[in-house]
Every structure is written in structure tokens, then in C-alpha cells.
N, C-alpha and C positions, 0 to 999 in steps of 0.2 A: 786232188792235191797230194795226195798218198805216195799218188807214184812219185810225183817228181821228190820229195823229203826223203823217198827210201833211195830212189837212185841217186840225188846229191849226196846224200850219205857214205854208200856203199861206194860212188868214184872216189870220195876222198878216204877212207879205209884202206878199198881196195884197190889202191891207181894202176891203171892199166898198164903207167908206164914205167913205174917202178918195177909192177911183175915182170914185165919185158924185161929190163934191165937185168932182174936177178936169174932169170930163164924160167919163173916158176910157168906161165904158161905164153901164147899170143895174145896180144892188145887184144885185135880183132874180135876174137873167142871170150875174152873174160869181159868183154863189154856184152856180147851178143846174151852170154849169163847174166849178169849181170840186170841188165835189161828185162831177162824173164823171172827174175826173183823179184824185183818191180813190180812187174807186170804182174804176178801171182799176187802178190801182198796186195796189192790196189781188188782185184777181186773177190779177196777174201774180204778185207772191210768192206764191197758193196755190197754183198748179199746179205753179211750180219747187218749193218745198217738198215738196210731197203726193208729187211723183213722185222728189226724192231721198230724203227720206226713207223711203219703201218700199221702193225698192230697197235702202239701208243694213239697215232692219230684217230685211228676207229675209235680205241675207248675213251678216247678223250673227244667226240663228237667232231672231230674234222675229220669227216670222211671226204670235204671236198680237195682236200688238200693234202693225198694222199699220195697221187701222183709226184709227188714232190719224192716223196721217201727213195724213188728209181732214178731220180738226174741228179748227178753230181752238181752240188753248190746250192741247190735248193733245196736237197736234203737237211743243211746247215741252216738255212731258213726256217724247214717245219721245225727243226730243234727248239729254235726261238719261239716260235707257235706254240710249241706244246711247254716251251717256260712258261710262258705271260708275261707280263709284266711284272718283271723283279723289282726288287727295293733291297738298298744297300744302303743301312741310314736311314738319311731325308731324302736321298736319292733314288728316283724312281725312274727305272729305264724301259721303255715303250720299244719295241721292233728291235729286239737287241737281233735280232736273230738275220735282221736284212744288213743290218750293218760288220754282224761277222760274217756273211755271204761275201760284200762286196769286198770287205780286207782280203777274205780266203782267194779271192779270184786273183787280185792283185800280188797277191804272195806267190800264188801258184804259176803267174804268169814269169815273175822276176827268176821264179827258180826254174822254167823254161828257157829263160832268155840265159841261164848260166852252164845247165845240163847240155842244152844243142850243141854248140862249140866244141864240147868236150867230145861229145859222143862223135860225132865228124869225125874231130881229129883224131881216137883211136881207133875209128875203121880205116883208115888210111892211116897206120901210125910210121910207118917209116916216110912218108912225105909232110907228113902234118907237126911232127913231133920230133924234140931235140932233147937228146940226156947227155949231159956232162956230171963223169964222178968229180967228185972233191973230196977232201978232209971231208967236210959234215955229212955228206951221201950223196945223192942223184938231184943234181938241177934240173927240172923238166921245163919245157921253155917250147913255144909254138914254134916253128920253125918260119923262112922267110916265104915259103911257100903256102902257108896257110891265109886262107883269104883275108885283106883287110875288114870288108864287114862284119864277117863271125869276130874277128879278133877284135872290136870295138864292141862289138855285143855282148861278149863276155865280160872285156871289165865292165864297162857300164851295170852293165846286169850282178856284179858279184858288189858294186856299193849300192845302190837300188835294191839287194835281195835284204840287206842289214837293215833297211830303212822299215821296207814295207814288213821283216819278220818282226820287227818288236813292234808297227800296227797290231798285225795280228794275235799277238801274244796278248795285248789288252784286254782287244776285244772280246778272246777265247773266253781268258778268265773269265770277264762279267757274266759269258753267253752260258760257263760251265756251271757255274756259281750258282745262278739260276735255273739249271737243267736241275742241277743234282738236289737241290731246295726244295724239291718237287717231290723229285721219286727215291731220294736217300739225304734226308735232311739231316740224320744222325752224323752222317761221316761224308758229307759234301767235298768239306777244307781238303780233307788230303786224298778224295776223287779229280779234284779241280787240279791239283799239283800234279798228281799221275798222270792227267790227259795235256796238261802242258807239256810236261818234257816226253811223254809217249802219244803217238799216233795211236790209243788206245781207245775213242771215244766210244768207236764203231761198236765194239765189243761190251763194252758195259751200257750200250742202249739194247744191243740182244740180249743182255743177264739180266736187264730189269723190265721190262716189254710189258710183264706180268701183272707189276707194281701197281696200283692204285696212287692216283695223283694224290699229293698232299698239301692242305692250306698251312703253310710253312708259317706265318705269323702264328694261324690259332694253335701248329703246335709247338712253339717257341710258349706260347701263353700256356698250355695244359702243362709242358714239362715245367714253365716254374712255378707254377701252384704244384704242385707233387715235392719240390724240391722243399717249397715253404711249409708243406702240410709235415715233409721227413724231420727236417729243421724242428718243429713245434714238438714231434715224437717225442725225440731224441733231448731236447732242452728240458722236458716235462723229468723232475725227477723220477718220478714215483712212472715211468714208463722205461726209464734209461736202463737199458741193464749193465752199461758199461761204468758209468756215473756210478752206481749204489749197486756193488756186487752183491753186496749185503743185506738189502733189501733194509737199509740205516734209514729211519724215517728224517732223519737229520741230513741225509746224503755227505756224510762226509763218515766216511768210512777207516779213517787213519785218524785221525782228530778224538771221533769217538766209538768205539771200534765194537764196545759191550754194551750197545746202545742206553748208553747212561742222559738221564732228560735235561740234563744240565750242560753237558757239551764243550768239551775243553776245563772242565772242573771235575780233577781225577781222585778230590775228596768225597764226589759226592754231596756236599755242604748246600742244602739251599737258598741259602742268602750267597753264592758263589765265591766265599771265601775261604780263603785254603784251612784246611784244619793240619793239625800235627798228626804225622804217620803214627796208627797205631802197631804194638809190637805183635808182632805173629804169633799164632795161636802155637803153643807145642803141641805136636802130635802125639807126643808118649806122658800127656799130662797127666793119664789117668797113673802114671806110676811114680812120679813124682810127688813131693812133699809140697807143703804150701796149701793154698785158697782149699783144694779139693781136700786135703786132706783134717784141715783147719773145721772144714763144714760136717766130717762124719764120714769123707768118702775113702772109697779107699785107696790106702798110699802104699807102703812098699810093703810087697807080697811076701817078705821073712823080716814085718816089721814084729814080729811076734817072738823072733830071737834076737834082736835089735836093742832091745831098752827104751827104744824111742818111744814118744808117747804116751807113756803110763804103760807099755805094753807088762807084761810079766815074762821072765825070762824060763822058768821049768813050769811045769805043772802042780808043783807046792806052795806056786806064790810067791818063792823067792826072787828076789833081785839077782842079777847077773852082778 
């Protein structure tokens, strides 16, 4: 199915008979390329598929079903095999893998029934094919000589390819869903969306070949006991380090910062009522008058020339 996605792609990119038109090269020629970049791309994903998926189906004990991994579209089958049986939900899907086989066939055939015409009418492009410029660019148009069956085949085939691609696109998702559930349950979601919009499956069953199958519910169940057990960590004060930088048996670290036992009571007081702010101690009390010097201590260092205090002022005992 490869091929035909890479070549519908690259004729509408690359249209043979727009390149005509412009002189970049012959219809003929960039079709016959065209055709081999196809053809290469389809090769390359069989060999990466064929050889991950046997290796998967050995170690996952279908060795009878091996032979599938080498035929295009049963390949898609073993994929489903080596899912299981997915559960999405309450929903639980059995043989996803027969049922995106038979989409994939149907898809692949529609994009046959639109490719062939094409391909005809650029080997034979000056009999098959008609360009008219205009204002907006190159009307390309079959000419009256191109057969009527092809030219009923093709439209038929280009509403029929819209129907059966968005089959296909359902089916993939479930099929990928479940593949990747298995062997990359961490980042399935946006494996699944990659191999939607890219023909990339092939490639990431050779990267993971190696993988050890995985029981996707029981590890849905160990990641949230781990998540629960972090949860419990982290809620536990006296564990949190982000909670109590402080190592505040109270864990509130802003509230009561000097870890006072009373907590939000910034007197201190243990009946938790405010007391009145006491006044600050002075630093240079010991040289000042008052209490200290009232008790015997001492006060001002040339209180002895001073008068103050009973001091005496000379050394005869006079008064100043």
C-alpha cells in the first residue's frame, strides 16, 4: 500500500503535466522517476517490516505466523497478532488486525483504480493530455482521446479513494493504539498520530523489534501506585522539602518563621493573647543614667567631674 500513497502523492506534487507545461523536464521521464522513488520507498518499508516483525512474532511465541511478516497485507494482520486484544474503555477489540488488513486492501485498491489512468496518460502525454493557461495557471484535462473506461475509472476511483481512506484511518488508529500499548505504552498517543499522517509504521516496528511485550493495564496500574505513593511523599510534611524549607515543625514557614510554639502569636503570650510591645533594650545602657546606675552600676565614665550623684568634684572633697 506504500507504493501506491507515495505515488498518488508525488503525481499530485509533482504533475507531470504541469512540468511539461513549464519545460522543467518530459511527462514520460518524470513519471518513469517518479514510479522508481515509489517503487524504492515500498522496498524499503518491506524489509524493515518483514525483519521487525519476525523478530517480534519469535518472541512473542508466534513462530507459526511468521511467514506473514514477507506478504504485503498480512503483515498488517501479524501487527494485530502481536497487539492482542486491545481495550479502549469498556471496549474491547478482538482481530483488530484482520479488520485493518481488509480496510488496507480496499484502500490500496481505490488508490490503484486512481494512480493507473494517471500513469497511462503521462506515457502517452501529448495524446492523453490537454493543458490550457489561464489567469489562475494550467488546466490539465484528459483529452478526447483518452479511453473512456480509464476515464470513468478514475473519477469513480478519486470518490471511492475519500470513502475507503477515512475506513482506513479508523481502523489504523485502533490497530496502532494497540500495537504501541504493548511495546511503547509511555508515548503510544503521539506514535499513533505519527503513523497516521506518515507511512512510518514500518520503521518504528524495526526500532522496537527488541522491546519486551508489555501488560499495558498492569502498567497503567504500577504507574499509579508510584504516582499515589509520590503524592503521599510529598503531602507528608515533615518529608516535603519544598512545603517546610525550614525544617518549621508547624510547616508554615512565613506565618511562623522563628519557630515560635504558638504560631501566628508574635507576642509569644501562651494564653494566645496579644501582649503590648516591649521597648527595646538600649545598646549603650551600660553608659547611661537610670535603673543601672540607680542599682550601683556604672554610669557616666567622667561622672566624677560631673557633680552628679554625690560624685565629688577635686580631690579635696570640694564641690564643683
Amino acid at each position: 500500500m506504500e507504493f501506491f500513497i507515495i505515488l498518488y502523492g508525488l503525481l499530485n506534487v509533482f504533475n507531470p503535466a504541469v512540468m511539461e507545461y513549464q519545460g522543467v523536464a518530459a511527462a514520460d521521464t518524470l513519471t518513469y522517476v517518479l514510479l522508481g522513488i515509489s517503487a524504492a520507498f515500498f522496498v524499503c518499508t518491506y524489509c524493515f517490516r518483514a525483519v521487525g516483525l519476525t523478530v517480534m512474532a519469535k518472541k512473542a511465541g508466534k513462530k507459526n505466523l511468521v511467514w506473514c511478516a514477507f506478504v504485503p497485507f498480512a503483515s498488517t494482520y501479524l501487527m494485530g497478532e502481536l497487539a492482542g486484544n486491545g481495550k479502549l474503555g469498556s471496549l474491547r477489540i478482538k482481530k483488530i488486525g484482520l479488520f485493518v488488513m481488509l480496510a488496507e486492501i480496499l484502500y490500496a485498491a481505490g488508490m490503484a483504480v486512481v494512480c493507473i489512468p494517471q500513469i497511462v496518460a503521462f506515457m502517452d502525454y501529448d495524446r492523453y493530455i490537454t493543458t490550457v493557461a489561464n489567469d489562475i495557471g494550467v488546466q490539465i484535462a484528459f483529452s478526447s482521446e483518452f479511453p473512456l473506461a480509464l476515464y470513468n475509472m478514475y473519477h469513480v476511483g478519486i470518490i471511492f479513494t475519500y470513502v475507503l481512506q477515512l475506513i482506513y484511518i479508523v481502523c489504523a488508529v485502533f490497530l496502532f493504539i494497540c500495537f504501541f500499548r504493548v511495546y511503547a505504552p509511555a508515548s503510544y498517543i503521539w506514535l499513533t498520530i505519527l503513523c497516521v499522517i506518515f507511512p512510518v509504521d514500518s520503521f518504528l516496528v524495526f526500532a522496537f523489534r527488541n522491546r519486551k511485550r508489555v501488560d499495558y493495564e498492569a502498567y497503567m496500574r504500577a504507574r499509579a501506585e508510584a504516582i499515589r505513593r509520590q503524592q503521599q511523599y510529598y503531602n507528608n510534611p515533615y518529608n516535603n522539602p519544598y512545603g517546610n524549607p525550614y525544617n518549621n515543625p508547624y510547616n508554615n514557614p512565613y506565618n511562623n518563621p522563628y519557630n515560635n510554639p504558638y504560631n501566628n502569636n508574635q507576642y509569644g503570650s501562651p494564653n494566645g493573647q496579644a501582649q503590648p510591645p516591649r521597648e527595646p533594650e538600649d545598646p549603650f545602657g551600660e553608659f547611661s543614667g537610670g535603673q543601672n546606675n540607680a542599682a550601683g552600676g556604672q554610669g557616666d565614665p567622667f561622672g566624677e567631674y560631673s557633680g552628679k550623684n554625690g560624685d565629688k568634684g577635686d580631690g579635696n572633697g570640694e564641690n564643683n
